[in-house]
N, C-alpha and C positions, 0 to 999 in steps of 0.2 A: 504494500500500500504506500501511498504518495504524502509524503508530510500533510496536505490540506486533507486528506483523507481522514487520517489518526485524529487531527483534532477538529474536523465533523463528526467522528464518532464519540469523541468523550464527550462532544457540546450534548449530540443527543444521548449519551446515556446518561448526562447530569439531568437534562431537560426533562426527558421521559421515561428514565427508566428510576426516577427519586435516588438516583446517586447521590452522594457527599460529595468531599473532595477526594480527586484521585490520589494515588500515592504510587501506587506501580500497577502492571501490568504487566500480563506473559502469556503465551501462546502459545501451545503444545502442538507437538509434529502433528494430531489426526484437526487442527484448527481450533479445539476450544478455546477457548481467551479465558482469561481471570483475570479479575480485575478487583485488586486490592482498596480498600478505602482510607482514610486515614486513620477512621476510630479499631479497625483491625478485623474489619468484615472483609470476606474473600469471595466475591462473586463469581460464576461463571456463565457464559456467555456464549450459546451453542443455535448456531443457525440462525445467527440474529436475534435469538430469546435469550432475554436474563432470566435465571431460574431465581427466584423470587426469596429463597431459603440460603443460605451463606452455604458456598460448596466447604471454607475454612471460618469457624468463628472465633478470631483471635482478641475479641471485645473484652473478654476479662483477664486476658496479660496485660492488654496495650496501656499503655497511660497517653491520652491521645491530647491533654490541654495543651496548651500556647502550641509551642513549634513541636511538642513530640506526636510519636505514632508513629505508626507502620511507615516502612520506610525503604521496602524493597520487597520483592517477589521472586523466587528463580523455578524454573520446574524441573526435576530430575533428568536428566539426557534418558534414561530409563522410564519416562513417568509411564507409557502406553503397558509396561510391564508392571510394574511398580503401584503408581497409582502417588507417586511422592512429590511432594511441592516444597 
């Protein structure tokens, strides 16, 4: 995807899909997206649907006030085997 791509898609997934703020995102080899928040919600994003339930809920490690919170995402080179993020 095309720099103006990526940020049409965070615009609309702030816009429509009640996203927060973003904080990372990652793509996995068969296309799913995840897409992290700041308070340490972990979305996934399959066929253009956000699935509406956190695929990771990382809300009660994160300390998400002023500048902290989630603050990166990676997903296993393994994940399609794995399942690990």
């Amino acid at each position: 995807m095309k720099t103006r791509d990526w940020i049409l898609f965070f615009a609309v997934y702030i816009l429509l899909c009640g996203g927060t703020f973003i904080a990372a995102f990652a793509i996995s080899a068969d296309g799913l997206i995840l897409v992290g928040e700041k308070g340490g919600a972990v979305f996934a994003i399959e066929n253009g649907v956000k699935d509406p339930s956190p695929f990771i809920d990382l809300r009660a490690e994160v300390l998400s006030n002023g500048d902290r919170g989630l603050t990166g995402l990676a997903i296993d080179p393994n994940f399609l085997e794995n399942g690990y993020v």
